[in-house]
Structures are given as structure tokens and as C-alpha cells.
C-alpha positions in Angstrom: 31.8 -12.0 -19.2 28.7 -13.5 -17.6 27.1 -16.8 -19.1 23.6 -16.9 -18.6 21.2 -20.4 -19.8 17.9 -20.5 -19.8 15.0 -22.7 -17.9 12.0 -22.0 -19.4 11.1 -18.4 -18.1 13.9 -18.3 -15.8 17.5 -17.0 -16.0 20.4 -18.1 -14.3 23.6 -16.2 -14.2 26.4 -16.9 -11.7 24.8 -18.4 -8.8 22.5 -15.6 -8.6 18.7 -16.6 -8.7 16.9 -14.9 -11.2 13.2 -14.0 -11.8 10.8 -14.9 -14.9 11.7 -13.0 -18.1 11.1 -9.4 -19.0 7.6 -9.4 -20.2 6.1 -6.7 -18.1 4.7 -3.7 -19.5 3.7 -0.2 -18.4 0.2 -1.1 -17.9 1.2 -4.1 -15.8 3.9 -2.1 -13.3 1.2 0.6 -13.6 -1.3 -2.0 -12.7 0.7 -3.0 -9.1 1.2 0.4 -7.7 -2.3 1.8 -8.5 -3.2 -1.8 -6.5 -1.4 -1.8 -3.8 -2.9 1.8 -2.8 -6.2 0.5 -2.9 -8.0 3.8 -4.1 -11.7 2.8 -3.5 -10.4 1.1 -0.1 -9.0 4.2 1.2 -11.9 6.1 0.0 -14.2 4.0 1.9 -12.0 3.5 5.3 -9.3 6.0 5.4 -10.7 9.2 4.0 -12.5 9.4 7.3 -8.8 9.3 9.4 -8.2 12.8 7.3 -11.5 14.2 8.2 -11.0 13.6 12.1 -12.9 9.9 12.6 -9.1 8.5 14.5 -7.9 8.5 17.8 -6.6 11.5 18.3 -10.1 13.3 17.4 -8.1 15.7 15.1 -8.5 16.6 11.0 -8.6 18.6 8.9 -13.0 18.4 8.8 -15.1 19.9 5.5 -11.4 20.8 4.0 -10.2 17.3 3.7 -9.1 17.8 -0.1 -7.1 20.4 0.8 -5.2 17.7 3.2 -5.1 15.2 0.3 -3.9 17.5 -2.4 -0.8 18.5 0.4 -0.6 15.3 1.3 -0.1 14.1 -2.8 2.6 16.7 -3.6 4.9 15.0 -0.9 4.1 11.9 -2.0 4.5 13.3 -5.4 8.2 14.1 -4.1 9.0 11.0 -2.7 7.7 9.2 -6.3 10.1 11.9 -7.4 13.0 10.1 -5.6 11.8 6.6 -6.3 11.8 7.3 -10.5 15.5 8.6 -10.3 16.4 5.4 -8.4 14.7 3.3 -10.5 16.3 4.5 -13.5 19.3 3.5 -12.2 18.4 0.4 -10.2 16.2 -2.7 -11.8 16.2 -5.5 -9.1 13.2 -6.6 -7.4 14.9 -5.4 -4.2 13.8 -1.6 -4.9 14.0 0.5 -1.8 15.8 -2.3 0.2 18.5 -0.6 -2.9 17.7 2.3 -3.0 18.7 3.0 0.9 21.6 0.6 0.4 22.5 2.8 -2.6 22.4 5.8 0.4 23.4 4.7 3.8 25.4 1.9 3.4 24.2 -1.6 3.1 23.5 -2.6 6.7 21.4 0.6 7.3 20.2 -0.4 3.9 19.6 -4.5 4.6 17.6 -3.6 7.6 15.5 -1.3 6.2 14.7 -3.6 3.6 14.2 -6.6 6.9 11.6 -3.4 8.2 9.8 -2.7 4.5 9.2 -6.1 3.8 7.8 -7.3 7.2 5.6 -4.4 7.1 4.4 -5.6 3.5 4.5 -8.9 4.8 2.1 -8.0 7.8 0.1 -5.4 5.8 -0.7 -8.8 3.0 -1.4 -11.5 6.1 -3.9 -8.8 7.9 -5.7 -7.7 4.8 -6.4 -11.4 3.7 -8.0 -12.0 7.5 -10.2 -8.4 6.8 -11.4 -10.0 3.9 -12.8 -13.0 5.2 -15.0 -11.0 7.5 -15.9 -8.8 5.1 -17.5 -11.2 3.2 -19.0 -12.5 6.4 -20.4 -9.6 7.7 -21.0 -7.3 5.1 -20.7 -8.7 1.5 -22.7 -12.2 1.9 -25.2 -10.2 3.8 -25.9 -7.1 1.8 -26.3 -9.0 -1.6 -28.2 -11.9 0.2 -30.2 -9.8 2.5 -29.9 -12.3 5.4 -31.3 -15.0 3.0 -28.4 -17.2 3.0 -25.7 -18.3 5.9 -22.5 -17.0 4.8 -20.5 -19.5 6.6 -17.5 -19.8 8.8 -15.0 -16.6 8.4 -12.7 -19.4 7.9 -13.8 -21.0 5.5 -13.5 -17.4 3.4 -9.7 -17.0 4.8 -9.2 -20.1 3.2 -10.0 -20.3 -0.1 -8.6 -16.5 -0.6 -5.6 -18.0 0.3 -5.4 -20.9 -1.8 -6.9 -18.3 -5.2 -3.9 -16.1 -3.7 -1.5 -19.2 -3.9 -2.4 -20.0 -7.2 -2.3 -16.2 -8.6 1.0 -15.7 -7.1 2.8 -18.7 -8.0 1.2 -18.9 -12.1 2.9 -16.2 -13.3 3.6 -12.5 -12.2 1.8 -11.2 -15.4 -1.8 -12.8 -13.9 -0.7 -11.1 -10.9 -1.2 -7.8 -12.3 -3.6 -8.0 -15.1 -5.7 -9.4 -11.9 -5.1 -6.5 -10.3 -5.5 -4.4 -12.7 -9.1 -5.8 -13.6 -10.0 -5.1 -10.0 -8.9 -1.8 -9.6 -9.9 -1.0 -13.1 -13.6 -2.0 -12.5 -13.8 -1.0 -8.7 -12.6 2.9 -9.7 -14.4 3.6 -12.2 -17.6 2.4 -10.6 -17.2 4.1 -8.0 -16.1 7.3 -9.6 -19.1 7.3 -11.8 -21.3 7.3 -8.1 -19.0 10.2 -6.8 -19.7 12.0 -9.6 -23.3 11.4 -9.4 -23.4 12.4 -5.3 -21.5 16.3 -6.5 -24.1 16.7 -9.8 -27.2 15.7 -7.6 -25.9 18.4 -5.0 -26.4 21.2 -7.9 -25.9 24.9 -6.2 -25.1 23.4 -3.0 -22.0 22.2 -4.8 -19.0 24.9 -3.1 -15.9 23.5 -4.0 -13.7 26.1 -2.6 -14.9 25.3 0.8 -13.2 22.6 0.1 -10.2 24.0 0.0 -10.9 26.9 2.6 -8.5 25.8 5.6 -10.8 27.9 7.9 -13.5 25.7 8.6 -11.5 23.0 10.1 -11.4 22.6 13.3 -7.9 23.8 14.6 -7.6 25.8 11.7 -4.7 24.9 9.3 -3.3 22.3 12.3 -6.5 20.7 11.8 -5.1 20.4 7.8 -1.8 19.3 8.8 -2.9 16.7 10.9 -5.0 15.4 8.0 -2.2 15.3 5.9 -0.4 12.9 8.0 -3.3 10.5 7.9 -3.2 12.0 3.9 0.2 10.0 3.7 -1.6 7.2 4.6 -4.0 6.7 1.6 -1.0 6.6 -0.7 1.1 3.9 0.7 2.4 1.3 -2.1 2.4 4.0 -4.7 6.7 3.0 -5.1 6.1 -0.5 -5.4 6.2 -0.8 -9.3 9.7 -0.8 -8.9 9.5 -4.4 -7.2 8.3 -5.6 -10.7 11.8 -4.3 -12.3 13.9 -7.2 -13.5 10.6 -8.5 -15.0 9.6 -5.7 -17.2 10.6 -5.5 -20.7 12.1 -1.7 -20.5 12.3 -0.9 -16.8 14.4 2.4 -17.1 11.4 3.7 -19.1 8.5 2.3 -17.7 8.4 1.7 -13.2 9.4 5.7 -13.2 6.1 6.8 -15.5 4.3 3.8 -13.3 5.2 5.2 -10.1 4.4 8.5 -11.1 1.4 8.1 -12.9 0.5 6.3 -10.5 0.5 8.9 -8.1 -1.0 11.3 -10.2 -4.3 9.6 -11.5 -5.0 8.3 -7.8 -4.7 11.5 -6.3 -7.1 13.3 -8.5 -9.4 9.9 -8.0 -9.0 10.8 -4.1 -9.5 14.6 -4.7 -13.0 13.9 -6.0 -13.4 11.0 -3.3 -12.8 13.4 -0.2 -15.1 16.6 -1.9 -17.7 13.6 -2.6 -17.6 12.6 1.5 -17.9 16.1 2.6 -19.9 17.4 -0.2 -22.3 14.9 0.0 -23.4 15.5 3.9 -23.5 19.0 3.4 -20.3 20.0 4.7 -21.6 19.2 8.4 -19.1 17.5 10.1 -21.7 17.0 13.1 -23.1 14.4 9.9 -19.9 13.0 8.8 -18.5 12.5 12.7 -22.3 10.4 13.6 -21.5 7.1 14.4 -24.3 6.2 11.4 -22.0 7.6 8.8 -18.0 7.9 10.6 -17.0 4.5 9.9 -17.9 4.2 6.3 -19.4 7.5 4.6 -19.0 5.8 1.0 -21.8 3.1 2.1 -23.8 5.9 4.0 -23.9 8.0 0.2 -25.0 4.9 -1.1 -27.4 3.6 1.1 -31.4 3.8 0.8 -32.2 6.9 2.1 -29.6 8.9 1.0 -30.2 11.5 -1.8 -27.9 9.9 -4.5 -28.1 6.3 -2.7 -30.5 3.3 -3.1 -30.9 0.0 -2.6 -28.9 -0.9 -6.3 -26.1 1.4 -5.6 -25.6 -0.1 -1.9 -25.4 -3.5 -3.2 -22.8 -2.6 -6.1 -20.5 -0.7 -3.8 -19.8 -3.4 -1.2 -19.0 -5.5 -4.3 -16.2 -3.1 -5.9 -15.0 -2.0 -2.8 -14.4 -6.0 -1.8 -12.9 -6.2 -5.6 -10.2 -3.5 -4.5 -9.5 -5.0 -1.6 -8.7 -7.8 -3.6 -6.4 -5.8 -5.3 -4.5 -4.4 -2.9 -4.5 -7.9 -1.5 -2.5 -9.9 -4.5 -0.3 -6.6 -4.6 0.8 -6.2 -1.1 1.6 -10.0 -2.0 3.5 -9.3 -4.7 5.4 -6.8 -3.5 5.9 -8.6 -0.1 7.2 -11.9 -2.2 9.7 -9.9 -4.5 11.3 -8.1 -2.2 12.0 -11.2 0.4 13.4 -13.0 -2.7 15.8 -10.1 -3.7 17.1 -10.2 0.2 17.2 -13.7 0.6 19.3 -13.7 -3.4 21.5 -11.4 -1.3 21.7 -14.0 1.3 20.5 -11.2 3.9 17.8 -14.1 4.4 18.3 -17.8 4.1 18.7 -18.7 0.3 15.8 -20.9 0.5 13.8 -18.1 0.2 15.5 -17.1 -2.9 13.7 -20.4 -4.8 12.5 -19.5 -8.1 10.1 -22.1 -10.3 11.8 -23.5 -13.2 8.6 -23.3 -15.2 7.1 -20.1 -14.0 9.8 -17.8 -12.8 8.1 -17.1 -9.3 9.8 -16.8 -6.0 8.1 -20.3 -4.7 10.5 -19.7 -1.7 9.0 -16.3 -0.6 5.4 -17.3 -1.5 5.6 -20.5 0.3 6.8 -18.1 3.7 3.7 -15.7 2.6 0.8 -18.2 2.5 2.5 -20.3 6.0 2.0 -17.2 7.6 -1.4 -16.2 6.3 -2.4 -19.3 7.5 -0.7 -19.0 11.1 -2.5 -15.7 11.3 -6.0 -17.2 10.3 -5.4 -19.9 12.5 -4.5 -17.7 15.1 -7.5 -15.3 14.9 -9.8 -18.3 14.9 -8.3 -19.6 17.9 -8.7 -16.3 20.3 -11.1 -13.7 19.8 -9.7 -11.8 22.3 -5.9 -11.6 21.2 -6.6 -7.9 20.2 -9.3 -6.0 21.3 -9.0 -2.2 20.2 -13.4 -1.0 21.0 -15.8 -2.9 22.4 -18.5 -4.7 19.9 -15.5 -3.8 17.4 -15.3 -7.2 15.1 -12.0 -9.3 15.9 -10.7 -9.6 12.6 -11.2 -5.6 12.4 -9.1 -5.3 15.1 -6.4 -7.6 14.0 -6.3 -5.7 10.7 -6.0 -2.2 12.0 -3.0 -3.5 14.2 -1.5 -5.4 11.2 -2.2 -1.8 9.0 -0.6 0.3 11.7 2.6 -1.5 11.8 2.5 -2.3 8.2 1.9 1.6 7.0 4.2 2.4 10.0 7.5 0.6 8.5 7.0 1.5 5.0 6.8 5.4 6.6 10.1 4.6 7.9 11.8 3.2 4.7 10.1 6.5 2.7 12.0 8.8 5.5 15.7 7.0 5.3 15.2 6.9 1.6 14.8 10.2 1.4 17.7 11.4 3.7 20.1 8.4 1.7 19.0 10.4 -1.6 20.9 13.0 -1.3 23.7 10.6 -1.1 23.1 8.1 -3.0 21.6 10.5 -6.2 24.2 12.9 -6.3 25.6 12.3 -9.6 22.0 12.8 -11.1 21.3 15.2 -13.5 19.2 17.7 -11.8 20.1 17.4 -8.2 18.8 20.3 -7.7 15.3 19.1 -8.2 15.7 15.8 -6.1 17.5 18.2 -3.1 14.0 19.6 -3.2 11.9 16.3 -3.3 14.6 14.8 -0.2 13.4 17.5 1.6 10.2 17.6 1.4 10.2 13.8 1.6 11.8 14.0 5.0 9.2 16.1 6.0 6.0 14.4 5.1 7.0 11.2 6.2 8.6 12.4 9.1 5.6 14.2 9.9 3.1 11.3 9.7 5.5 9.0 11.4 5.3 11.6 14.5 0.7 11.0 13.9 1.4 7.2 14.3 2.5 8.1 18.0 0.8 11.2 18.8 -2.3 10.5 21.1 -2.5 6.7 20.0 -3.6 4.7 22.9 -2.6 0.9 23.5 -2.9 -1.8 21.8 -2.8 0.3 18.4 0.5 1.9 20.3 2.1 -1.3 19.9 2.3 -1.4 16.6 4.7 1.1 16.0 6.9 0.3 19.0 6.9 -3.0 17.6 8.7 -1.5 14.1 10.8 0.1 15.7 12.1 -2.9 17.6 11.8 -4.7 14.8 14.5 -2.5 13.0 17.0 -2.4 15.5 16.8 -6.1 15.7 17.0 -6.0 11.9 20.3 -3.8 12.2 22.0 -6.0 14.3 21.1 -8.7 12.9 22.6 -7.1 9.2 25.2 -6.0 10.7 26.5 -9.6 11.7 25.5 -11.0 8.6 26.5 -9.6 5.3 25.3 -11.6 2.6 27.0 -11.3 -0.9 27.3 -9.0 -3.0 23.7 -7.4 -3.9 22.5 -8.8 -6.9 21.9 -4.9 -8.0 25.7 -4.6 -8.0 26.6 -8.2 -9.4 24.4 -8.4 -12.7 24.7 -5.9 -15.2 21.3 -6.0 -16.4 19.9 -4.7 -12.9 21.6 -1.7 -13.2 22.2 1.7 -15.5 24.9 3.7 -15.0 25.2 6.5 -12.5 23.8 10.4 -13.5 21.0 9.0 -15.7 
């Protein structure tokens, strides 16, 4: 019988580290996923990848929501797969156990050493983004050139110390940080999507927007969209990280990872029909280099007919609000996960260091912030480490390379996971259904891994090559050292029984 004592929030049982209490709720699991994805993020910087603004000059043009809607029902699938594991499977390791659970726990140890790097890298770059955002665009556009923004430093720094202190006070300020962020930066921004489509009036055609015809390449131009489609999702599983700190995690990270799915993608549905409705459905407009690299701030702008001076301002401040979000939960996520490996001893146990008072994994968030700062320092240091464009801001650069890698890995883990599900889930009521999901799970992710190669030129290239290195370093590496017994396995409470 295991004999568990209590220290403050935390709970020790049998040597194995343990996390703050259960106190969680729907709202705050809810909170992390919808955070991580970073809707009004996505809407402003990656919607354009699905209309044809990337390297490879392809999209799927005016149709773009008919790439997103694709694009969510395989991500719908692979949330699919996640909820059946995470009815089964409450440790803060998630799909580190859920591709243990599949293929073995070396295939599954180094898929977790891939996921979390990639969250680790995604975290690091986004913080650096930030800093130049408020530098170059934030400080400016409320300011109007008024007042000197100071050193891009100086902003990496004190996001990292307010990202210290949110991490390490508590997992429940965590999320209801996030989910203030997100909260406010969505519906603001929905409110101006929905006034761009009512000022349009009878130019409104929204089964153009669906029409695969008008792309260019016809319905290859859609499929390519979908694989940059896959993109604006990624972070919709990691409720599940939250798990062994939520009060009924059988019930709740499945309707958070689902929901979660479900209310951004009809946020991004209006999003993308906003960006091509709102230019007239000319992508000779949306492609211009005036509008291409942001087409949220080009509705908004003076000038535009739904934008103004007002609207401009208040956009640059939600959209740096919901990279804030996705900021603390890439962190979270990243910081969980390197605990539940390091509890496993698939890392060194000093990672698995939990505070007495506050039940947070000081170990993991103490290797998080070192290397934020490393990366600041870094980019300070050489302006040159990665150039990807000329006149192309460094910081910019270092974030798309972080991004690539970082959206790259997690691609991976979705696309094992998948295949080990119809292993690992085959006691489950309703195989049937998740047979169906694993498949098309294998082929959305396998398709957008083959867009993170196809016609990507150096030093984005890199990125990728550099996961994939990564990960076979990581299976050697597991292979030699095997760790304990998962903590999923050892402690009863992190784990239902099979065919629920």
C-alpha cells in the first residue's frame, strides 16, 4: 500500500517527486491549451503561410478556410487520440506516455527528449520575439515615436523575470494568466473580424471561401495550406501536461483538449474568411508586401475600410497579450513535461525538484529561464547568428528558426503517437473510432512534416534536420539509460485502468 505525507501543496509517495495538489479545473486545463495555440498570434502571422505568403510560394489563396476547416478535422483526430489517452494516463508526462504506452519506452523516452526540446525551444524563441515586439512595434505604435523604447534587452529581461515569477508561484496563476490573456485578446479581436465581414455587406461571398477552384494549383494549392493549416493548431494536446494537478483529470483534459480544438477552429474559420474577405478576395492584395506579412494590422490600419487609427493601436496590444499567452504556456508545458522525464530519471533527478511550498518543478523552471537567458544573451551578442532575408529583424529570424524546429518536433511526436495508438489503445472501447482518427492522424502530420522540407531553403532547413538529429541522439541516448519505472506506471493515482 503506498504511504503518501504531505508538504504543504506537495505530495510525496515512494521516492517519486510529486507535483502541487489537484486543484485544477476545466477552465484552467482549458485555459493552457487554448494558450499555447495562440489564436490571435496565428491569425496575425500564420494565416498568411496557408494563403501562400512562405517559402515555397504555394497555398491554398482566397480558399484559405477551406484549408483550416481540413486542417482542424485532423487535428480534431489527433485530439481524438489524445482524450482516449488521457483518460487512462494522468502524469504530467502526457505524450512522452502516451508513445511509451505505444512503442515501447525508449522509442517513447526519446520522443518525449524531442517534444520537450521543441517546447523548450518554441518558449526561449517566443520570449526573444517579444522583446522586439515591444521594441519595434508595440512601444512605437502606442507612443507614436514619442518615447525611446529602450534596449530589446532590457524587454527580454523583465519578461523573463514576470515569467519566473508566474511559473514558479503557483500553476493555477499560470493559467488564469493565460487565460485572461487569451480571453481578452480573442474576443477583441473577434469583435474587429466580425466588423471587417459586416462592413463588406453584399461583397460578403462566403462560399468562395470554400470554392477550392480559385486557388492557385487548384485543390494542391488547398492541401498545401493544410500543411501550414496544422501549424496554427500546435499545443492544442497540452492540457494533458496539467493532469496530476487537476481535480478530476479523467473528466476534464479530454473536454479541454477537445474543446479546445473546437472553439479555436471556428475562431480561425472566421479569422482566415476575415483576411481574404477583407481585401476583396485579391490575392494580388493579400501577396503585396504592404499587407503579406501582417494582414490583421493592414484590416486595422488608417486607411483601411474597417480600420483606423483606434483599432490599429488596440490590435498590436491583444495580439502582444496573446503572445503572452502562448508564452507562459509553451512554459508550462515545457517545465511539466522535463519534470515528469527527469521523475523518471530519463533526465538527471535535479530536474525533478519540486517547491515544498508551491508544488512547482523549481528544477525544470530553473533549466527554462538559464536558457532564455543564454538565448537573449546570445542574440544580443551577434546580430548575424541567423540571417533568413535581408532588412529582416534578428530577433525575427531567431524566432522563425526556434518556431520551425519547435512546430517541427511536436509534428513528429503527433505522427508516432498516432501510429503507437493503435497499439497502445487497443483495449479501448470503440477502437473502431480511434483506428479512424490514427489514420488520419498519420496522415496530417505526416503530411505537414513532408511541407517542413519541401522547397525550404537554408538556414530555415536546418531546423528540421536539426530535430531529426536531435531524436536519434535522443534514442541512443534512452536506449543506454533507462530510468525507473515511469511514474505513470508506479503511482496509482496517475493512472485508470485500461478500455476506459
Amino acid at each position: 500500500m503506498e504511504e503518501r505525507t504531505t508538504e504543504g501543496d506537495r505530495v510525496v509517495g515512494e521516492g517519486y517527486e510529486r507535483l502541487g495538489a489537484k486543484k485544477l479545473s476545466l477552465i484552467d486545463v482549458l485555459s493552457q491549451s487554448v494558450g499555447f495555440m495562440g489564436p490571435v498570434f496565428s491569425a496575425a502571422f500564420i494565416i498568411p503561410l496557408i494563403i501562400g505568403v512562405n517559402a515555397a510560394a504555394r497555398g491554398a489563396g482566397t480558399s484559405a478556410p477551406l484549408a483550416v476547416l481540413l486542417a482542424a478535422i485532423g487535428v480534431f483526430a489527433l485530439g481524438w487520440i489524445v482524450a482516449k489517452y488521457a483518460r487512462r494516463i494522468h502524469a504530467a508526462g502526457s505524450l512522452y506516455d502516451y508513445v511509451s504506452n505505444g512503442l515501447g519506452h525508449t522509442v517513447g523516452a526519446a520522443t518525449g527528449w524531442l517534444y520537450y526540446a521543441g517546447t523548450i525551444i518554441l518558449t526561449i524563441g517566443l520570449g526573444v520575439l517579444i522583446g522586439g515586439y515591444i521594441h519595434d512595434n508595440l512601444w512605437p505604435g502606442l507612443f507614436n515615436g514619442d518615447l525611446a523604447p529602450g534596449p530589446i534587452w532590457m524587454w527580454d529581461g523583465i519578461l523573463t523575470v514576470g515569467l519566473f515569477a508566474v511559473l514558479y508561484f503557483g500553476v493555477k496563476i499560470s493559467t488564469r494568466v493565460q487565460l485572461t490573456l487569451a480571453l481578452v485578446s480573442v474576443v477583441v479581436v473577434l469583435i474587429f473580424f466580425i466588423t471587417v465581414i459586416a462592413d463588406l455587406g453584399g461583397d460578403n461571398d462566403i462560399a468562395k471561401a470554400f470554392d477550392p477552384s480559385p486557388s492557385p494549383g487548384g485543390f494542391s494549392g488547398i492541401l498545401f495550406g493544410v500543411l501550414y493549416g496544422v501549424l496554427i493548431f500546435v499545443g492544442f494536446e497540452t492540457a494533458a501536461n496539467l493532469a496530476e494537478e487537476t481535480a478530476e483529470p479523467k473528466r476534464s483534459i479530454p473536454r479541454a483538449v477537445l474543446g479546445a480544438v473546437v472553439i479555436v477552429s471556428i475562431f480561425y474559420l472566421i479569422a482566415s474568411y476575415a483576411e481574404v474577405a477583407g481585401f476583396g478576395f485579391d490575392l494580388s492584395v493579400i501577396t503585396s508586401p504592404e499587407v503579406a506579412g501582417a494582414p490583421l494590422f493592414a484590416l486595422g490600419a488608417p486607411g483601411s475600410p474597417s480600420g483606423s487609427e483606434l483599432w490599429l493601436k488596440v490590435l498590436l496590444v491583444v495580439v502582444f497579450f496573446d503572445m503572452l499567452a502562448v508564452y507562459v504556456g509553451a512554459a508550462v508545458a515545457s517545465t511539466r513535461g522535463t519534470f515528469a522525464m527527469a521523475r523518471d530519471r530519463r533526465l538527471p533527478g535535479a530536474l525533478a525538484t519540486v517547491s515544498s511550498r508551491y508544488g512547482t518543478p523549481t528544477g525544470a523552471i530553473v533549466l527554462l529561464i538559464a536558457l532564455q537567458i543564454v538565448l537573449i544573451i546570445v542574440a544580443e551578442g551577434n546580430d548575424s547568428l541567423l540571417v533568413l532575408a535581408p532588412g529582416l529583424p534578428h530577433y525575427f529570424s531567431i524566432f522563425v528558426w526556434c518556431s520551425t524546429f519547435g512546430g517541427f518536433a511536436l509534428l513528429v511526436v503527433y505522427f508516432l503517437m498516432s501510429v503507437g495508438s493503435l497499439r497502445g489503445l487497443s483495449g479501448s472501447e470503440g477502437f473502431g473510432g480511434i483506428v479512424i482518427a490514427a489514420i488520419l492522424g498519420i496522415l496530417i502530420s505526416g503530411a505537414a512534416i513532408f511541407g517542413s522540407f519541401y522547397k525550404v531553403t537554408s538556414p530555415t532547413l536546418i531546423a528540421p534536420w536539426a530535430a531529426v538529429i536531435w531524436f536519434a541522439l535522443g534514442l541512443l541516448y534512452m536506449a543506454a539509460v533507462k530510468g525507473r519505472q515511469p511514474a505513470s506506471e508506479a503511482l496509482g493515482d496517475l493512472r485508470s485502468g485500461a478500455g476506459l
